[in-house]
BANU-569061 format. One line per 4 residues: number of its first residue (from 1); their letters; for each residue x, y, z of N, C-alpha, C. Coordinates in steps of 0.001 Angstrom, whole numbers, plus 524288, in hexadecimal, padded with zeros to 5 digits. Last residue first. Layout:
<rs>
NUM	a	X Y Z X Y Z X Y Z; ...
</rs>
This chain:
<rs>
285	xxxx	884BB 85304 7E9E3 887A6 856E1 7E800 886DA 85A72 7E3C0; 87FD6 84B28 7EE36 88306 849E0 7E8E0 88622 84EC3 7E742; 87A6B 84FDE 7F69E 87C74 84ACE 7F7A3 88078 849BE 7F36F; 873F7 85A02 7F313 87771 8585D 7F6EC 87B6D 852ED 7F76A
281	xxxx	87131 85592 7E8F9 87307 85A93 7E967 875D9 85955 7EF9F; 86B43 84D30 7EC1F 86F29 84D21 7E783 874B4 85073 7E806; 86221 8512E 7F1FF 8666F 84CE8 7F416 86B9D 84ACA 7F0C6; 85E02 8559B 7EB2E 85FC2 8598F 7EEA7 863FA 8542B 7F19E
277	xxxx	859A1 84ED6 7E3A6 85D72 85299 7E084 85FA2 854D2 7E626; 85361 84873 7EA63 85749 845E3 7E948 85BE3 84A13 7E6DE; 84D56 8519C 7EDB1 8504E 84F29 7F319 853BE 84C8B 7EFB2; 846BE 852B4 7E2CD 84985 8561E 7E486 84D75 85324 7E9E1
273	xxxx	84289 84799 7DE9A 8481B 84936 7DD30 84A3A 84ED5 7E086; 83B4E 840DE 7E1D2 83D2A 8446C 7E7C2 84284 84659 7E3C1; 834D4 83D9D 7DBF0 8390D 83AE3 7DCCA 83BDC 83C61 7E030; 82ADD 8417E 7DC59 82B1E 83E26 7DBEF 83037 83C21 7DE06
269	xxxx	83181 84D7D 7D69A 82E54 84C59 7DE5D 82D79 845ED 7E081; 8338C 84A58 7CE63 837D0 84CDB 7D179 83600 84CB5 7D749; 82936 847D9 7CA89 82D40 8437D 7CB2C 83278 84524 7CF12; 825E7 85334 7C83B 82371 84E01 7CC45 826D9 84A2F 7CDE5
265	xxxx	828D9 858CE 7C335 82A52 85A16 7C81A 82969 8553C 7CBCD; 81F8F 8596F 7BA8C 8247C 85AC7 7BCAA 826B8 85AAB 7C25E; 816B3 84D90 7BBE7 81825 85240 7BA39 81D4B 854BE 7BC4B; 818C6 8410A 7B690 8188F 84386 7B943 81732 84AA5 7B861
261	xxxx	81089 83DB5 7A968 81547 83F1D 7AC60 81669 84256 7B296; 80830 83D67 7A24C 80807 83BA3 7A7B3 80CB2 83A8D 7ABEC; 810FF 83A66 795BA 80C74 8408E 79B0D 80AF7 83C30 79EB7; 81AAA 84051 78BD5 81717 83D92 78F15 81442 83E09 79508
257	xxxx	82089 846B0 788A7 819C4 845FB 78548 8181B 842B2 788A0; 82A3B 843B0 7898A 8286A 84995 78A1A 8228A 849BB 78AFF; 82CE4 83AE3 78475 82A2E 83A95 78AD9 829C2 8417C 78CF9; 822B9 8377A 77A05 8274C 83963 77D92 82758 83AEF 781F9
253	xxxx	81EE3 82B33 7769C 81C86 830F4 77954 821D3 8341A 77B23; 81D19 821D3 77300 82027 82548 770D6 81E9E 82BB4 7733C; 81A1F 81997 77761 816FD 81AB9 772F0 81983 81FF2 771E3; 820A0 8184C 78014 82245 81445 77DB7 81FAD 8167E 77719
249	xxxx	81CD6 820D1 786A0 822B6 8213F 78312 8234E 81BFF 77EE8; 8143C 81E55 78629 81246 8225D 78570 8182F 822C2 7835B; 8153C 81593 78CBD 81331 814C8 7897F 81272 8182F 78570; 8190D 81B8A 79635 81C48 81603 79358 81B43 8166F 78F33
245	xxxx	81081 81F30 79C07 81550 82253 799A5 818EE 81E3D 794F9; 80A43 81769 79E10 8097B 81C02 79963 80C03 81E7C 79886; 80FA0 81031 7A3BB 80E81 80F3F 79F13 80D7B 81292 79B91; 810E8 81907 7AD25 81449 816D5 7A8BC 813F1 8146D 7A3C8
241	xxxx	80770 8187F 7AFAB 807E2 81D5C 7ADFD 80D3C 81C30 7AA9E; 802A2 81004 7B331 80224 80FAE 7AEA6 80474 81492 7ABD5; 80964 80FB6 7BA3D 809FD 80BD8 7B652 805F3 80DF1 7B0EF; 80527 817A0 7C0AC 80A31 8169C 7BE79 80A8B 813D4 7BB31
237	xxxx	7FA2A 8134A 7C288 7FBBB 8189B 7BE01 80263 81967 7BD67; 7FDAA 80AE0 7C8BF 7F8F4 80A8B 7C469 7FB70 80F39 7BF6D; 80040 80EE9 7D133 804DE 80D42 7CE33 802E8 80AC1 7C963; 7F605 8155F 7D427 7FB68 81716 7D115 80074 81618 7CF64
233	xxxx	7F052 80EB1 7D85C 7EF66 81003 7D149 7F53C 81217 7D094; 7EB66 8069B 7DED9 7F25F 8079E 7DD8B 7F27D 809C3 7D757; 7E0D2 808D3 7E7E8 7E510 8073F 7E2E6 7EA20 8067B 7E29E; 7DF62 80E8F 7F188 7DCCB 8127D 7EC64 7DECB 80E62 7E704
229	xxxx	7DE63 80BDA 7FF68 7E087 80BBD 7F935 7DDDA 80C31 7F44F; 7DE45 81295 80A47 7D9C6 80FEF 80544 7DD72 8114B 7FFAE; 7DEBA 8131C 81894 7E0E3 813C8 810AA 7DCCB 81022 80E88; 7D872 81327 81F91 7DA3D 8186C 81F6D 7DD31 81792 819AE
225	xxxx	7CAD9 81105 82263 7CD97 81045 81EF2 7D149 813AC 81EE3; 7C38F 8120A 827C7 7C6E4 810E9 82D20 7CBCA 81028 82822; 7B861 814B8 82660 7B9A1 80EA9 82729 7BE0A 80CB9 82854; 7BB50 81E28 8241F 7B766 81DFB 82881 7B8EA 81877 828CA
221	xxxx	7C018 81DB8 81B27 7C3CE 8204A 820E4 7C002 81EE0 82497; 7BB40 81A1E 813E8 7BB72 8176D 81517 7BFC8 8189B 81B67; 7B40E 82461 8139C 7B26C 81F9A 81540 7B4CD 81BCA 817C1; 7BBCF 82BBF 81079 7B96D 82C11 815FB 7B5E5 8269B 815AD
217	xxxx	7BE86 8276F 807BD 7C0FC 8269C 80AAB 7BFCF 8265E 80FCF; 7B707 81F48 7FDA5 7B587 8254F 800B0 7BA95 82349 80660; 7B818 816C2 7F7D1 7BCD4 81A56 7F6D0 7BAB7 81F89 7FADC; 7B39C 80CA7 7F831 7B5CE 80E48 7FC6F 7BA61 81385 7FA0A
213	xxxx	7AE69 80A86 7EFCD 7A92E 80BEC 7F4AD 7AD0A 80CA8 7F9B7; 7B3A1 80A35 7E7A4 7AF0D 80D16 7E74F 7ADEF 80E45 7EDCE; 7BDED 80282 7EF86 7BB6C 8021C 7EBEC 7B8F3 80969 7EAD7; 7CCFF 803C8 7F271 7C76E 80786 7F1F2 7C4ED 802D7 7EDD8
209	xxxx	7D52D 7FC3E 7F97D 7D3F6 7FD5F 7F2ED 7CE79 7FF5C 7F660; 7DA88 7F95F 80353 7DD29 7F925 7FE6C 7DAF2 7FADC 7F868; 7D8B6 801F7 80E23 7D4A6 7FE41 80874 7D8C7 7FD73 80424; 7DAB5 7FED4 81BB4 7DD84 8033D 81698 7D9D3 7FE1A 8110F
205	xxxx	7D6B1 8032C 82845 7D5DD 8012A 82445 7D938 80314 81F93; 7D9E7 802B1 835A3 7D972 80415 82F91 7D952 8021E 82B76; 7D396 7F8F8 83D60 7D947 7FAC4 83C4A 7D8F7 80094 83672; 7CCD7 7F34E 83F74 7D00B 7F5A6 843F8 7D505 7F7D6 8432E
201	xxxx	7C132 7EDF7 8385D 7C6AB 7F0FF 83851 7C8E0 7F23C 83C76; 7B748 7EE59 8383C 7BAA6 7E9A4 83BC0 7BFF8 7EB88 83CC0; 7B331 7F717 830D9 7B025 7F3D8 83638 7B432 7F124 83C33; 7B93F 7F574 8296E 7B9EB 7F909 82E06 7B7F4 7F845 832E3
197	xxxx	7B346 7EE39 823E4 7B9EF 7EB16 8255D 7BABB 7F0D1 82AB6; 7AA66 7F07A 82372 7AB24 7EC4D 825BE 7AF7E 7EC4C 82779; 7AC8A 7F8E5 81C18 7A9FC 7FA49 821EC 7ABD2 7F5E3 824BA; 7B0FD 7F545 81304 7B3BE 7F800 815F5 7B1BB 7F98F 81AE6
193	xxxx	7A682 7EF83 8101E 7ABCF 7EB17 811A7 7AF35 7F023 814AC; 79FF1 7F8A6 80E0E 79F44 7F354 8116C 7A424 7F1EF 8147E; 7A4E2 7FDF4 80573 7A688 7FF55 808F2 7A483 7FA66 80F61; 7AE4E 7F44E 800B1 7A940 7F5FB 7FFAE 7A900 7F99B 80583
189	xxxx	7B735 7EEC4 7FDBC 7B464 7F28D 7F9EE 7AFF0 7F464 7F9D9; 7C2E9 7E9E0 7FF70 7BE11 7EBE0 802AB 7BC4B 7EFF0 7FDBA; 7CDE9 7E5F9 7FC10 7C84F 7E3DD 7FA30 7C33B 7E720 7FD8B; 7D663 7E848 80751 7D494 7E74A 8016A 7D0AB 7E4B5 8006B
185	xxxx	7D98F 7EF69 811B4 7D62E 7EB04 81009 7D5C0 7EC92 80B0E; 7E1D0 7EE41 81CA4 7E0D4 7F05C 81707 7DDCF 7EDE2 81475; 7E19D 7F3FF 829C0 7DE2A 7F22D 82755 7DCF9 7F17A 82209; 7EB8D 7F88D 831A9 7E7AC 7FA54 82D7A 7E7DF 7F4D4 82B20
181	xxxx	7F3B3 7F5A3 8382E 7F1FB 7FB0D 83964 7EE58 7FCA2 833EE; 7F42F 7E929 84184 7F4F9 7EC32 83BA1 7F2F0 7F1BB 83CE3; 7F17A 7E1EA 84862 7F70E 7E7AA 849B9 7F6EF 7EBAB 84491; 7EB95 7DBB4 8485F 7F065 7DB3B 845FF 7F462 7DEEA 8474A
177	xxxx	7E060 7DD19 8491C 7E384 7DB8C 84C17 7E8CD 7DB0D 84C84; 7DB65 7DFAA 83ED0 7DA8B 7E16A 8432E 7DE46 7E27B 84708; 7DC39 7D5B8 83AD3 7E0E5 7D840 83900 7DEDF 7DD3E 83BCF; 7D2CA 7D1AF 83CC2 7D6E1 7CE14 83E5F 7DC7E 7D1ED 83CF4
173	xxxx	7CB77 7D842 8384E 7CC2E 7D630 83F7E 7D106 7D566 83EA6; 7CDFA 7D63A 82D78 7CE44 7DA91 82F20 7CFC6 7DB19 8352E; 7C9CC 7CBB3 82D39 7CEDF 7CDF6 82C9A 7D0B3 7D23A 82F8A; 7BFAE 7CEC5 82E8F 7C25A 7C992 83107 7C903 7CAD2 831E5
169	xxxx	7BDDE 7D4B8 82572 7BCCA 7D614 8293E 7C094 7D2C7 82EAB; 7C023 7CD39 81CD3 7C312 7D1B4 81DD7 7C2DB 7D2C3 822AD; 7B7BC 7C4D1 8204F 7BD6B 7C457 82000 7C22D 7C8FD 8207F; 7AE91 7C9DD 81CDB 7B106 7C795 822C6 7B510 7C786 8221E
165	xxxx	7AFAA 7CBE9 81041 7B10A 7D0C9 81658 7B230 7CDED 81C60; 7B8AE 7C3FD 80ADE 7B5BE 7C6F4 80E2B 7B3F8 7CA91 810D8; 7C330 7C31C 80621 7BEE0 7BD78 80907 7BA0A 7C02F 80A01; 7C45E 7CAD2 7FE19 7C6C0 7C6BC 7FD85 7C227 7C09C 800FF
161	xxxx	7C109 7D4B3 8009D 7C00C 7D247 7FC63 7C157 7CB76 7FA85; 7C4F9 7D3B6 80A88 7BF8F 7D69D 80A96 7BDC7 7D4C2 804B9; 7D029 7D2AA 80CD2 7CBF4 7CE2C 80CF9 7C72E 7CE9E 80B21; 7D965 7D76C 80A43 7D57E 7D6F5 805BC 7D048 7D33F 807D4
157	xxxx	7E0E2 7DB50 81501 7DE16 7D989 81178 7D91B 7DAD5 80D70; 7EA77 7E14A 81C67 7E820 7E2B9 8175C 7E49D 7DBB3 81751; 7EE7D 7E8BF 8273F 7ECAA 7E3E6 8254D 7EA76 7E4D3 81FB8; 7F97A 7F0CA 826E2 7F4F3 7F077 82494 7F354 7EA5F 8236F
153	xxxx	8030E 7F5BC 82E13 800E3 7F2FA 82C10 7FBD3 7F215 82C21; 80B17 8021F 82E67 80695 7FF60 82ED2 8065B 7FB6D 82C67; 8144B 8064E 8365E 81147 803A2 833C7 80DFD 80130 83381; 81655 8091B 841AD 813E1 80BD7 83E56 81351 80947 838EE
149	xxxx	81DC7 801F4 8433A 8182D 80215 8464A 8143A 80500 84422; 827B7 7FC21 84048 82561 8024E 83FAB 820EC 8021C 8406C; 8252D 7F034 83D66 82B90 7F3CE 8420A 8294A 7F9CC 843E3; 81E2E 7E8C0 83BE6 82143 7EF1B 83D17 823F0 7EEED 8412A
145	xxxx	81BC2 7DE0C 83EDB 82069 7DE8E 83E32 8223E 7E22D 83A94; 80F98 7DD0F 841A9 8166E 7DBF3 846DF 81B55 7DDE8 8441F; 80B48 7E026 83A4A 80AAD 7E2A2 83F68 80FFA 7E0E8 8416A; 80CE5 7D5DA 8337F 80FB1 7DA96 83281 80F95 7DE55 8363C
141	xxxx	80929 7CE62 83AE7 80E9B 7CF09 83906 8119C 7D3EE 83810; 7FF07 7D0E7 83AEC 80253 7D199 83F57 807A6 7D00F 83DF2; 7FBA8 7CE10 830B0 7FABB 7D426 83260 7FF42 7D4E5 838BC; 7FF68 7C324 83070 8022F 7C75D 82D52 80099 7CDAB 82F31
137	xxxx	7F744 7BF90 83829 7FBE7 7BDF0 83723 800D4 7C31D 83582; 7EDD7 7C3B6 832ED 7EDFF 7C429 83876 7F32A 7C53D 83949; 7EDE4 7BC4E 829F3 7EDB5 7C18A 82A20 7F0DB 7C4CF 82E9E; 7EDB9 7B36D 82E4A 7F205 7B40F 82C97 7F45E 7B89F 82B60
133	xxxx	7E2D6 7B2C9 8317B 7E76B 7B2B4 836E7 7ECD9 7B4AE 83410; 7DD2A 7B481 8292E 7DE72 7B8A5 82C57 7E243 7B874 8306B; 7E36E 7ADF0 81D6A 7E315 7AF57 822BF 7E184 7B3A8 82664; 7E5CE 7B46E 81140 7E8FF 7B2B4 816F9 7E4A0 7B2AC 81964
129	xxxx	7DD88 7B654 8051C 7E123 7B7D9 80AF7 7E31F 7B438 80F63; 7DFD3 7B5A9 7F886 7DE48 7B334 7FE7C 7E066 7B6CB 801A5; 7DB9F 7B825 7EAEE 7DF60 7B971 7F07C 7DD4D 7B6CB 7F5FD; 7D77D 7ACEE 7E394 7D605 7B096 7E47B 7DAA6 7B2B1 7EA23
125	xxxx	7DBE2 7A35C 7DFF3 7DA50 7A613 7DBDA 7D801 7ACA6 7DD8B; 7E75A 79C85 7E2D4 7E373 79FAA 7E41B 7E001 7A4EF 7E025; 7EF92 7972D 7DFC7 7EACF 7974B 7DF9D 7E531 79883 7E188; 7F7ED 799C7 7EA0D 7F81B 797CC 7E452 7F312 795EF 7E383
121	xxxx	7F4EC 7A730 7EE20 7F6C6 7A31C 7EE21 7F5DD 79E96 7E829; 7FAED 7B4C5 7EC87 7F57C 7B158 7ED36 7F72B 7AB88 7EB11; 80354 7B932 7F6D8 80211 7B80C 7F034 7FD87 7B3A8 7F055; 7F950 7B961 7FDEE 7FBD8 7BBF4 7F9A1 80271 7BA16 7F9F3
117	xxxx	7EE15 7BB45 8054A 7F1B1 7B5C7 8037B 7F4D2 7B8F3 7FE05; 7EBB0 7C555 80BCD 7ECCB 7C34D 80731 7EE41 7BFAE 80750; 7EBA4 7CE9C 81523 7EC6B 7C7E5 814F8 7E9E0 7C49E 80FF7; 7F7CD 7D734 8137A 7F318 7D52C 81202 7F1DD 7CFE0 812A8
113	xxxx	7FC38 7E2D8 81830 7FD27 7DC8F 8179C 7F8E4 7DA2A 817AD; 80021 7EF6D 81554 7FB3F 7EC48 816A4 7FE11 7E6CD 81780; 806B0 7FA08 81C3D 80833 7F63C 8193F 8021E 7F2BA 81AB8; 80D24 8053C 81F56 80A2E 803D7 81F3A 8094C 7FF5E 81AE5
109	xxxx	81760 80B40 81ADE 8143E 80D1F 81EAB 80F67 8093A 8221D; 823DE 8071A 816A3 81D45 807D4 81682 81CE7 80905 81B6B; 82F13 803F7 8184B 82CB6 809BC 818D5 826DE 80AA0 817D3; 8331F 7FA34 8160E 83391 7FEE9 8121D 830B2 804CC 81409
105	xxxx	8331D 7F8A8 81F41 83782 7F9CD 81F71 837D2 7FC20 81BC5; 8289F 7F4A4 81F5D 829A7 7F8FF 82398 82ED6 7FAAA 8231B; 82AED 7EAA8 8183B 828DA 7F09A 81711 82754 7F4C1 81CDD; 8301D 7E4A1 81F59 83359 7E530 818AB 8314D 7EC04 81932
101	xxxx	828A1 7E22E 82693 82E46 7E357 826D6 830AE 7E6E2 821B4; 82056 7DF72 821D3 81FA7 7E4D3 82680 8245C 7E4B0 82668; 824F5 7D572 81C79 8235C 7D862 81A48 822A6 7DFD5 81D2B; 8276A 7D061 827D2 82A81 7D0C4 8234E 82985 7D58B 81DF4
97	xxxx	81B4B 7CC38 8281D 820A3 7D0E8 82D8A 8232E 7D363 82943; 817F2 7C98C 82001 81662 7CC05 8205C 81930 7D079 82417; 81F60 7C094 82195 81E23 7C216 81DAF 81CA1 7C868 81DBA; 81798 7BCCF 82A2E 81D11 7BC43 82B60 82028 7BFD8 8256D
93	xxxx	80EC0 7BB38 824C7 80FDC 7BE86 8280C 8156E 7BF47 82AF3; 8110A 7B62E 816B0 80E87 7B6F6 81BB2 80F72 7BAAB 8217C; 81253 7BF96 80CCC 81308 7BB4E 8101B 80EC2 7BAF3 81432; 81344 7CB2B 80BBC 81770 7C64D 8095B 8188C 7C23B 8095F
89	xxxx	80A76 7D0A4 80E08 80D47 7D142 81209 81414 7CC4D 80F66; 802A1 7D0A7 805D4 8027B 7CD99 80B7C 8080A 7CCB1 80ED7; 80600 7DEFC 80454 8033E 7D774 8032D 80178 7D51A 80879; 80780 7E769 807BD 80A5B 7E342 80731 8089A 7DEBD 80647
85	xxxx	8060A 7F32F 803AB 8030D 7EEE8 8046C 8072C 7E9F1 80455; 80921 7FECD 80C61 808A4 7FC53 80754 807AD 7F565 80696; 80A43 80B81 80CDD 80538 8081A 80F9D 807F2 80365 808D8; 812A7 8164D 80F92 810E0 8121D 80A3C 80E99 80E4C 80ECD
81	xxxx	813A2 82366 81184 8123C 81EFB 8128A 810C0 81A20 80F1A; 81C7A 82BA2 809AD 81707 82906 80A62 81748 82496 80E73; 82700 830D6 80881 822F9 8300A 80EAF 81EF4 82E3F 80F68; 82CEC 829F4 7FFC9 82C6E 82ECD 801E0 8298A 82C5B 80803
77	xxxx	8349A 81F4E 7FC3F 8335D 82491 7F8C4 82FCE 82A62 7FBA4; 83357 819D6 80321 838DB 81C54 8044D 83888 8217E 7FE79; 82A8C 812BE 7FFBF 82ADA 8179B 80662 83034 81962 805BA; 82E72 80F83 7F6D0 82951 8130B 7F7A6 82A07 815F9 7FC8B
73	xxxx	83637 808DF 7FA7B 83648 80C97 7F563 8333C 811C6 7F605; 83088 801E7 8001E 834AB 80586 801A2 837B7 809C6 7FD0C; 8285E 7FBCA 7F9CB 827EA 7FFEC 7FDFA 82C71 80393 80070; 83301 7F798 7F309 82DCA 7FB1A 7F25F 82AE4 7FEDD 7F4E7
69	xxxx	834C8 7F0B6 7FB52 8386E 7F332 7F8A4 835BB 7F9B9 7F5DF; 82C70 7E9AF 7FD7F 82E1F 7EC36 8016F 831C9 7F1AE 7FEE6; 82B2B 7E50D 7F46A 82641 7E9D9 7F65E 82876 7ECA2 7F969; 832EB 7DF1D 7F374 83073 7E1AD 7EFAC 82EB8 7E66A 7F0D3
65	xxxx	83230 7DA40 7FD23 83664 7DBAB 7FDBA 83697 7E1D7 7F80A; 82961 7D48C 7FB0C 8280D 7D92F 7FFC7 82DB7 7DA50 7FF24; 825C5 7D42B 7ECD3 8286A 7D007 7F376 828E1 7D68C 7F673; 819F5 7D04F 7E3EA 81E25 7D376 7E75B 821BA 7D1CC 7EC61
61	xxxx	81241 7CBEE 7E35D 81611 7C9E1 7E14F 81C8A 7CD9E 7E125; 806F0 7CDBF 7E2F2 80BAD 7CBD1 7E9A0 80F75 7C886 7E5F6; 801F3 7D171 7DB6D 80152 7CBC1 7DB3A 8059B 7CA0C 7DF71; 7FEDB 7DA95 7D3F2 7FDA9 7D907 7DBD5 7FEB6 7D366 7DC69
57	xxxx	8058F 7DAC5 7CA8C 801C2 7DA51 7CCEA 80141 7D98F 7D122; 8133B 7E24F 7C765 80F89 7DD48 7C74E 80A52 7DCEF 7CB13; 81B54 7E5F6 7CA41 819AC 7E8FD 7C368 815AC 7E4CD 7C4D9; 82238 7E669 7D140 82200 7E2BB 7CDD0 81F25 7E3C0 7C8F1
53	xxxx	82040 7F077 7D665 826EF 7EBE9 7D825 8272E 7E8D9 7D2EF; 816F2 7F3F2 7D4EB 81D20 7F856 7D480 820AB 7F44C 7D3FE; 81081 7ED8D 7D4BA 810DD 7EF9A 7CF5A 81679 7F311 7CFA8; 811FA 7E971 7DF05 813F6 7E583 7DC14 81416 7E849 7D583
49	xxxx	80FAC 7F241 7E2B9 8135C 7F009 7E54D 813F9 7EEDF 7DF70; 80548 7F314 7E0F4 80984 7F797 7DF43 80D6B 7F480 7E06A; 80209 7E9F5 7E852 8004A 7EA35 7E20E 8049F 7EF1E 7E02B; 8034C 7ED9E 7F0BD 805A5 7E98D 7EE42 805EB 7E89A 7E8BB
45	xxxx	805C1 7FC2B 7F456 80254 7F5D8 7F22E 8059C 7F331 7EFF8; 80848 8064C 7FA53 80998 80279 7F588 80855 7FD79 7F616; 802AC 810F1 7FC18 8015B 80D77 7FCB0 803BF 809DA 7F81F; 805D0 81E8F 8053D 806AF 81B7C 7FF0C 8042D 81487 80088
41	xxxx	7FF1B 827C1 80A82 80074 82290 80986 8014B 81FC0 8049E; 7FBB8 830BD 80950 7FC5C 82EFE 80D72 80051 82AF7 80FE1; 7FD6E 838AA 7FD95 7FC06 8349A 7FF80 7FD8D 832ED 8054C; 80133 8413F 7F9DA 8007C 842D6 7FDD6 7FD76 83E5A 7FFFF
37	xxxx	80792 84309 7F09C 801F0 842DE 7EF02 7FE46 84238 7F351; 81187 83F7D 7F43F 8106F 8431A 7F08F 80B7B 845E9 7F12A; 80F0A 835FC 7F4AE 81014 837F5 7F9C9 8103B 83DC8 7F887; 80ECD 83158 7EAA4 80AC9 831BD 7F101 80A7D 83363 7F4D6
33	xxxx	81862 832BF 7E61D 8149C 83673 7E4C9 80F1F 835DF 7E960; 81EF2 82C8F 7ED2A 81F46 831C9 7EE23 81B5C 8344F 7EB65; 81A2E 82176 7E9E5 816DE 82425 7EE8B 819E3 82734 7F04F; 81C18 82242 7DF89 81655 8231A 7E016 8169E 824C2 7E6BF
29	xxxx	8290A 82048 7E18C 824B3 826B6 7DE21 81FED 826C5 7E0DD; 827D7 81776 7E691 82AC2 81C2C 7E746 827E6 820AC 7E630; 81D12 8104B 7E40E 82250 8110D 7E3C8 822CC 8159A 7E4C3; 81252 81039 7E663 8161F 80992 7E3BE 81B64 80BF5 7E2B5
25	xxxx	8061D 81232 7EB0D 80CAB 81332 7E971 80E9C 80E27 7EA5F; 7FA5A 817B1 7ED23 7FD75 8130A 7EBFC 801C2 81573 7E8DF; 7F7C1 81F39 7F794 7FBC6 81F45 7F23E 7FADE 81B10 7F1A3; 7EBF6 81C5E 7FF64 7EFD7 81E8A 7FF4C 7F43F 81E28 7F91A
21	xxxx	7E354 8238C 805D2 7E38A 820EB 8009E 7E8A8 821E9 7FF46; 7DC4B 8236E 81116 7DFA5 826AC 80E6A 7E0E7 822CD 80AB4; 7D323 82867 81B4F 7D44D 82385 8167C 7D882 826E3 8135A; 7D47D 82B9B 82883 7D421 82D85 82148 7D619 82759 82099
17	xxxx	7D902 82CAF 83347 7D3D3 82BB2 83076 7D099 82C91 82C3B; 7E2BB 823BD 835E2 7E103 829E4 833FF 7DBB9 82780 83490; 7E8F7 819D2 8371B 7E6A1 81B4C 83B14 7E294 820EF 83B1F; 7ED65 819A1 82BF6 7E91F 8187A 82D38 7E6F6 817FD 83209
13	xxxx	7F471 823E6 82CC7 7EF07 8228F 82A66 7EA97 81F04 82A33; 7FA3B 82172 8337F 7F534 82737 833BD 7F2FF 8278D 8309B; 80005 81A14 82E92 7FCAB 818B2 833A2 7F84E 81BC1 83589; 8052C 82080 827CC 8016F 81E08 82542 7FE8D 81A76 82A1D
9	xxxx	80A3B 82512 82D9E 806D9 82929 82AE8 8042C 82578 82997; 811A3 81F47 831C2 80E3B 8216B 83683 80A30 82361 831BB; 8161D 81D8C 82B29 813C7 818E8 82C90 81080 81A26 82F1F; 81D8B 82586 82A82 817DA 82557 82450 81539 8210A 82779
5	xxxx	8230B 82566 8324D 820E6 82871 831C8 81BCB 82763 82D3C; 8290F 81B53 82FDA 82585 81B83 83663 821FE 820C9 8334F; 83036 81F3D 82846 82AB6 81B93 82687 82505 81AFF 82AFB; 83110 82C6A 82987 8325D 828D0 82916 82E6C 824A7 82880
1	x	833E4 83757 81F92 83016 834C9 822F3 83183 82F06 82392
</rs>
């Protein structure tokens, strides 16, 4: 399958009329077991980002040449579609071209850019945002500069927790206009604030995080929501699933005796070893 092709799938989705929840994946394996498991959409975050590349906290201390590398790991491991978060884009909007460049070439499907002030500045005790003109700025950057039309870009902000609801809302208009093809918003937690921001919306919506009062899907499909992020637990249970294997040899367990192991056969599908043994056999003789 080619990338035009998953780009289109993840455009049918959010032009669809289902909410859908999609993988978080951070490498190769995780999003063939997602695709496995019949997910729609893989989703790699910044935050995964920086725990797969660097072992380290959300703290945009990653470089887009980093991420970029990464994402192409991931889409050249099978047919998922990957939706994946780029910060603020690496910069400013010139920055931000540059960035729609790098990663339409790794093969995503779909990509947010956020108006964040990030890396957060020298003394600042709490996150800021940009500008809406500056917003404005960068959402039409990255619009101008696909090549593949079928990608998507995703306005993203946090304003709803951050300045306001006017403000989100405000936003929201203003990235309306942009050419973008979905609406990503962080911090919304009530169903209130999610009526409001639909209210104004002209585009799809995608929720970076469920509270309590937004996990019913048909709800939030009625408010025009087509993804809704669930976390990033499972590079959560990797880690920690290593530590318990680790820990379990380091305290003397043998590795016969030891459990939460794949089951048979799994890793051989995981890794596609049958096409590599049949490409052996022909090609090596």
């Amino acid at each position: 399958m080619n990338v035009t092709e998953r780009r289109l799938r993840a455009r049918a989705v959010l032009e669809g009329s289902a909410c859908i929840h999609p993988a978080s994946v951070h490498d190769p394996l995780s999003a063939r077991i997602a695709e496995e498991l019949g997910f729609e959409l893989g989703m790699f975050a910044g935050s995964t980002a920086s725990l797969a590349i660097l072992g380290a906290p959300d703290h945009i201390l990653i470089t887009l040449t980093e991420f970029a590398a990464q994402c192409r790991r991931i889409t050249r491991a099978g047919s998922l579609p990957l939706v994946v978060d780029a910060d603020h884009g690496y910069g400013n909007a010139l920055n931000v071209w540059r960035t729609v460049e790098e990663l339409e070439v790794a093969g995503i499907s779909a990509m947010s850019v956020e108006d964040t002030e990030l890396p957060r500045p020298f003394g600042a005790e709490q996150p800021r945002l940009i500008s809406i003109d500056e917003g404005v700025g960068k959402m039409r950057a990255a619009v101008a500069a696909k090549v593949d039309k079928s990608l998507c870009i995703l306005a993203r902000t946090g304003a709803m927790s951050m300045t306001g609801r006017d403000d989100c809302l405000a936003r929201i208009r203003a990235y309306n206009d942009t050419g973008t093809d979905g609406i990503f918003l962080t911090g919304v937690t009530t169903r209130e604030e999610l009526d409001a921001a639909a209210e104004v919306a002209k585009q799809p919506l995608v929720l970076g995080a469920l509270t309590p009062a937004l996990t019913d899907r048909d709800y939030l499909a009625s408010r025009g929501v087509r993804i809704a992020l669930q976390g990033h637990a499972p590079s959560q249970a990797a880690a920690q699933a290593i530590h318990a294997t680790l820990k379990a040899l380091r305290d003397g367990t043998p590795p016969s005796q030891l459990t939460g192991l794949p089951e048979k056969g799994a890793m051989a599908r995981w890794t596609r070893e049958a096409p590599y043994s049949e490409a052996m056999k022909r090609y090596l003789g």
